[in-house]
C-alpha positions as CSV (number, residue, x, y, z in Angstrom):
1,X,0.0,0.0,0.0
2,X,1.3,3.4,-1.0
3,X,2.3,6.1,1.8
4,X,3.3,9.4,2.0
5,X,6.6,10.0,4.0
6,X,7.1,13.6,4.2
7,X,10.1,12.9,6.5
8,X,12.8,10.8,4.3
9,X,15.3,12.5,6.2
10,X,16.6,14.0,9.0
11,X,17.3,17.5,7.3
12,X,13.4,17.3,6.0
13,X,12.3,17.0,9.8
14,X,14.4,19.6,11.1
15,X,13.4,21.9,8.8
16,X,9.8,21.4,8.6
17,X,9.6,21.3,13.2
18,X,12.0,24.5,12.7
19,X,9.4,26.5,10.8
20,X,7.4,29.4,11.9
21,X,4.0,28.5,10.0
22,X,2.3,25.7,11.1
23,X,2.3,22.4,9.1
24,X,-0.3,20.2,9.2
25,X,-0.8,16.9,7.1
26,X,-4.1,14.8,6.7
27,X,-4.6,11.7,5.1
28,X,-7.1,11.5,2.3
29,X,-10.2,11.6,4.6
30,X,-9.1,14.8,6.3
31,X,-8.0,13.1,9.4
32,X,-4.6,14.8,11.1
33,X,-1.5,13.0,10.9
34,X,1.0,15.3,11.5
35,X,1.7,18.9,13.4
36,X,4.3,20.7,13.4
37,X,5.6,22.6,16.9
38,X,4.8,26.2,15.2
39,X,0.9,24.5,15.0
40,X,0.3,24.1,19.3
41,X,2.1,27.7,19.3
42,X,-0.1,29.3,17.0
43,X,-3.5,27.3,17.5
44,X,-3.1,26.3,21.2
45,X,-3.7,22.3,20.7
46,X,-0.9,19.6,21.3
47,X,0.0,17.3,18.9
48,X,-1.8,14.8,20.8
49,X,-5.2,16.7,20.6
50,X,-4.6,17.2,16.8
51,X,-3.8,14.1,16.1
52,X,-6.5,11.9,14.3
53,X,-9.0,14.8,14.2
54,X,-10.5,16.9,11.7
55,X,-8.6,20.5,10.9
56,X,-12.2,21.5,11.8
57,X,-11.3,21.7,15.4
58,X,-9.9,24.9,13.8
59,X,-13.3,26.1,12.3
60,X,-14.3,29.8,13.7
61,X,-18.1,30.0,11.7
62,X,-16.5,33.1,10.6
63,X,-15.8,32.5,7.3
64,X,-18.2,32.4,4.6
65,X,-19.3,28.8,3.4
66,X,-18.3,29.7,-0.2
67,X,-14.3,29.7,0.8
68,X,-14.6,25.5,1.6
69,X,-16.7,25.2,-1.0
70,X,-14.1,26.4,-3.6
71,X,-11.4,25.1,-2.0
72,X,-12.2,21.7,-2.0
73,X,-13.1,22.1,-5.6
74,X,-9.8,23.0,-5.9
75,X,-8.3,20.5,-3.9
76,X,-10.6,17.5,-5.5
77,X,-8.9,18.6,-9.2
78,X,-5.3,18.1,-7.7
79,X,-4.5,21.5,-7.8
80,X,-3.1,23.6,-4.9
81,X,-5.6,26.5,-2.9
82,X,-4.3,29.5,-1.4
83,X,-7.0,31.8,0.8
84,X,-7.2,33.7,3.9
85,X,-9.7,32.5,6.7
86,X,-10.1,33.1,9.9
87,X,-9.4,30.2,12.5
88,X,-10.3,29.5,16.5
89,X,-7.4,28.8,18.5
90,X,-8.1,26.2,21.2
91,X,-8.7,29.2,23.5
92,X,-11.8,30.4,21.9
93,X,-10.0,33.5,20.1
94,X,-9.4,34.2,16.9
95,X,-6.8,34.3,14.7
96,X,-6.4,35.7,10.5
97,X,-4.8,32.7,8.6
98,X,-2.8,32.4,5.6
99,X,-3.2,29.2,4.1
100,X,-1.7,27.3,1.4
101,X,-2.9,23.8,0.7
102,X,-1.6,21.3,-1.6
103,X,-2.2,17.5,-2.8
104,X,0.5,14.4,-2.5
105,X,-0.2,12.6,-5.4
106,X,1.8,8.5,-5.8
107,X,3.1,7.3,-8.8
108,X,-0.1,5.8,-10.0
109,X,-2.4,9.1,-9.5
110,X,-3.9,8.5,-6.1
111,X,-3.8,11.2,-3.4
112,X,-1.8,9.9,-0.4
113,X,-2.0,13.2,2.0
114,X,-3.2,17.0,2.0
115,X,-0.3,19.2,3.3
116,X,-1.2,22.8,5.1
117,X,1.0,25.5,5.8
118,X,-0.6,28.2,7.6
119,X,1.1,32.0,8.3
120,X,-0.9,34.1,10.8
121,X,-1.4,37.3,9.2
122,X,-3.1,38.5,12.8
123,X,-0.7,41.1,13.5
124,X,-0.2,42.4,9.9
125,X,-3.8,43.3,9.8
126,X,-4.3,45.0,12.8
127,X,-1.2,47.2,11.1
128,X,-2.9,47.8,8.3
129,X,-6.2,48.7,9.9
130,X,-4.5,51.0,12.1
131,X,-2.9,52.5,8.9
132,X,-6.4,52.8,7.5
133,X,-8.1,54.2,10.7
134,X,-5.6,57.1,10.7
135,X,-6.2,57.7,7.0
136,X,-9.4,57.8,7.4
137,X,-9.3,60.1,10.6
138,X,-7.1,62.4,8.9
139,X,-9.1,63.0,5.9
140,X,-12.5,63.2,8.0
141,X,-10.9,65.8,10.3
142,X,-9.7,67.9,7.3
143,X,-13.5,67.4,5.9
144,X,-15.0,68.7,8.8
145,X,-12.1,71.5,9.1
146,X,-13.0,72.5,5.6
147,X,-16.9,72.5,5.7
148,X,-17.1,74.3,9.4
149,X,-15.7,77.4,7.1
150,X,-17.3,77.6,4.5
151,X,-20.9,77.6,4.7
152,X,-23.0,80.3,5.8
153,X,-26.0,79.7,8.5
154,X,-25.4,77.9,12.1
155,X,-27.9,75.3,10.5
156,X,-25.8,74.7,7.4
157,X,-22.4,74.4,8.9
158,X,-23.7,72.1,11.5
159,X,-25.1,69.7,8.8
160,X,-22.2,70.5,6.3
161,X,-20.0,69.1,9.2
162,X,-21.7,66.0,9.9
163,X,-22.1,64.6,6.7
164,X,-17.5,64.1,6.6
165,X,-18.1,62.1,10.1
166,X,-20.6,59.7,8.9
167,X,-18.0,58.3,6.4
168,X,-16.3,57.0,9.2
169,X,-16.7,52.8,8.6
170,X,-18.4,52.3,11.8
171,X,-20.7,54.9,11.2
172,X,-21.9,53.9,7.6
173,X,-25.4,52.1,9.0
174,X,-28.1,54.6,8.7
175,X,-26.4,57.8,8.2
176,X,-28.2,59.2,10.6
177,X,-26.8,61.9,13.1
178,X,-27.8,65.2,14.3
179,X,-26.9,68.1,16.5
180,X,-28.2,69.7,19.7
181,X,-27.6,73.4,20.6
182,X,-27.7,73.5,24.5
183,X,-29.8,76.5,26.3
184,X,-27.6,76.6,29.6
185,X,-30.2,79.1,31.4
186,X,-33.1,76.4,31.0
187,X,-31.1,73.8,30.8
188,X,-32.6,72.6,27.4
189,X,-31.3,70.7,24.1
190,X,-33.0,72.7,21.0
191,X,-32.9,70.5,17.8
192,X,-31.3,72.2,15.4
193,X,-29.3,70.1,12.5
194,X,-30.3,66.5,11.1
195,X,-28.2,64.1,8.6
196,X,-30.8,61.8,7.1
197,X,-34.3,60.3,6.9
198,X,-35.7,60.9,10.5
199,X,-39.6,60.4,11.2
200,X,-42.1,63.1,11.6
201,X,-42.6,61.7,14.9
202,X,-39.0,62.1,15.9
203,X,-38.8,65.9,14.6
204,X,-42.0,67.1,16.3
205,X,-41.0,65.0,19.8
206,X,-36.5,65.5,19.8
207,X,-37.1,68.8,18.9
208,X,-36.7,70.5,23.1
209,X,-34.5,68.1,25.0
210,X,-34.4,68.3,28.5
211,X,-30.6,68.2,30.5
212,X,-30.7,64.8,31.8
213,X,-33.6,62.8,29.7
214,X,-32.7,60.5,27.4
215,X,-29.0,59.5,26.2
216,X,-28.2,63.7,24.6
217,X,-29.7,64.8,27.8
218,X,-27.6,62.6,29.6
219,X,-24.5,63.4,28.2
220,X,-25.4,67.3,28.3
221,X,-25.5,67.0,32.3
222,X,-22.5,64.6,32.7
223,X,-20.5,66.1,30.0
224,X,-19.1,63.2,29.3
225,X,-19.2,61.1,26.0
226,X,-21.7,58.2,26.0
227,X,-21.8,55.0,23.8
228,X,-25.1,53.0,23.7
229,X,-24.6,49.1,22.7
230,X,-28.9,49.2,21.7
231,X,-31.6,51.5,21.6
232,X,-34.3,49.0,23.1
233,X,-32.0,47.0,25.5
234,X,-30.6,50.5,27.2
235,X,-32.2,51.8,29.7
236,X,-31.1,55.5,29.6
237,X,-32.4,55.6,25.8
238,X,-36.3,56.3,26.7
239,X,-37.1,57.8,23.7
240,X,-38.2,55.6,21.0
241,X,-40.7,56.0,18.1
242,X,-42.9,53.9,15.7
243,X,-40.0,53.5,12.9
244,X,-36.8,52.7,14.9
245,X,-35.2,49.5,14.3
246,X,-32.4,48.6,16.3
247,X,-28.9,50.7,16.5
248,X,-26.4,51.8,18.7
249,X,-25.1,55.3,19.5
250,X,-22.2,57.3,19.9
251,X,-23.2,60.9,21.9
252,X,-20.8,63.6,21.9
253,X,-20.7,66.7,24.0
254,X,-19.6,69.8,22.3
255,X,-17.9,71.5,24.4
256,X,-16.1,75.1,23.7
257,X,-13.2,76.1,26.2
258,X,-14.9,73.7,29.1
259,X,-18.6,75.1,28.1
260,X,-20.9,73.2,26.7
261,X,-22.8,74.3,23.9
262,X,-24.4,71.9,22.3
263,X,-24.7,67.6,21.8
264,X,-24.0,65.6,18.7
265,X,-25.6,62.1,18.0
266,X,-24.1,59.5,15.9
267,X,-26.0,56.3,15.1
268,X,-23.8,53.4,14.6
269,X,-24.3,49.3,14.6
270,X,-25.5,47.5,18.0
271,X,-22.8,46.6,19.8
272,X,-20.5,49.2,18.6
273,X,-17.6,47.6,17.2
274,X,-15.1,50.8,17.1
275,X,-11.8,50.7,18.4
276,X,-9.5,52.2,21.4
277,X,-9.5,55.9,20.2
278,X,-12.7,56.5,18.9
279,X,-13.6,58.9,21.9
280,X,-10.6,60.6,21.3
281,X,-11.1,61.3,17.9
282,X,-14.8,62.5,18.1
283,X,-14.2,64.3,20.9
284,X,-11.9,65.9,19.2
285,X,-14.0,66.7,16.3
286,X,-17.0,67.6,18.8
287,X,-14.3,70.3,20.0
288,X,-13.9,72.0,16.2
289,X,-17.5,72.2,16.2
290,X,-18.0,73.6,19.3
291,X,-15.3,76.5,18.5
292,X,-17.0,76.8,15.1
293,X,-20.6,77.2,17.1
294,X,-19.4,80.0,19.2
295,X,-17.9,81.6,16.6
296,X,-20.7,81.9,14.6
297,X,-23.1,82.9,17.4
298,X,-20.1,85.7,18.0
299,X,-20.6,86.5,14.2
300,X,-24.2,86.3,13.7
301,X,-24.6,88.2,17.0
302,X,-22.6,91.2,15.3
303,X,-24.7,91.3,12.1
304,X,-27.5,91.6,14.5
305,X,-26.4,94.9,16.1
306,X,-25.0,96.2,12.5
């Protein structure tokens, strides 16, 4: 009976356990019959646990079904596949995979083994996303920059502005967002800029906000920047009308020199997936707009008494 012996020799062996990528070889059936050391580092499981099973102890239901599908199509034709996927370390976490996969054919045109190298690309894509993130925050800040000087009304700078910000990624699900201007005397949110389709309902009921009701009111007492995970499972979010569907929030204070002036709402996906610095970066942004606010009050107050 034909059999595939990766390791005729001691140089093959050292090299192969000396790798960085992990190696993994299955028999025709699928079934593990070889791990290299770089495998238990990178996925978590011995050789003993990998041994005899399926690489679907690997599986992370993250992928889409489409990448086995084409793979083993692939694979069944002899040829060798090359994809990305994203695997489960023994752990429970995940990882971003490499993979090249290639068919041991014998002499007489029978597949003996399926060998595996993986490369975790983890790392290399959290680089790249960072990259992208402070691309992307650059250009948005610039945006907003740009549009808070050259529009004319408090009402068309204020919507001029938001429209930059809701090209962040995480904010691309409804386009929605809006702006509160804050009356500090009766401690009131006035309504006064929308981004998107909003409901009669919400216009006529959002449009005087009480300091302290509701998620803006909220974060115009506190001051402080709040992120709401979903509209119907959060509490402080006791607002809701006849058309919402589910959502998350991100509310920013706008604060000018340590005053507040006003309250910006993003909507974003439940369960916000945004990273470390997002409050840093719209809170910077909600600071540009506050300036931009008081400067224009300053200025339209002036034309008033020309």
């Amino acid at each position: 009976m034909e059999e595939f012996d990766l390791f005729k020799s001691d140089k093959m062996t050292k090299a192969v356990e000396s790798l960085a990528e992990a190696v993994i070889i299955t028999d025709p059936g699928g079934n593990i019959t070889y791990v290299n050391p770089a495998f238990e580092t990178i996925t978590g499981f011995t050789p003993e646990e990998a041994l005899g099973k399926n690489p679907r102890i690997l599986k992370s239901d993250q992928n889409p079904p489409e990448i086995y599908k084409e793979m083993w199509d692939v694979l069944l034709k002899g040829n060798v596949w090359r994809g990305q996927v994203i695997n489960k370390r023994k752990d429970g976490t995940f990882y971003h995979a490499k993979s090249t996969i290639s068919p041991i054919w014998s002499d007489t045109g029978r597949i003996l083994s399926y060998v595996a190298v993986q490369y975790e690309v983890t790392r290399e894509l959290e680089l790249e996303e960072k990259v992208r993130l402070a691309t992307e925050e650059y250009k948005i800040l610039h945006a907003v920059a740009k549009a808070l000087h050259e529009t004319n009304t408090m009402k068309n700078m204020l919507i001029s502005a938001l429209k930059p910000i809701t090209k962040f990624k995480e904010l691309q699900v409804e386009y929605k967002a809006g702006i509160f201007l804050a009356d500090a005397e009766k401690k009131e949110l006035h309504l006064t800029a929308t981004l998107g389709q909003f409901s009669e309902e919400f216009m006529e009921r959002d449009k005087v906000v009480p300091y302290g009701d509701c998620l803006c009111g909220i974060a115009a007492e506190s001051g402080e920047m709040l992120v709401s995970k979903n509209c119907f499972s959060d509490s402080r979010h006791n607002r809701t009308f006849a058309d919402m569907t589910a959502h998350g929030h991100y509310i920013v204070p706008l604060k000018s020199r340590g005053r507040l002036v006003g309250v910006m709402f993003l909507y974003t996906d439940e369960n916000p997936p945004w990273y470390e610095r997002s409050n840093e970066i719209l809170l910077s942004i909600g600071d540009l707009i506050a300036d931009a606010i008081e400067h224009k009050r300053i200025e339209e107050n002036t034309k008033k008494k020309i």
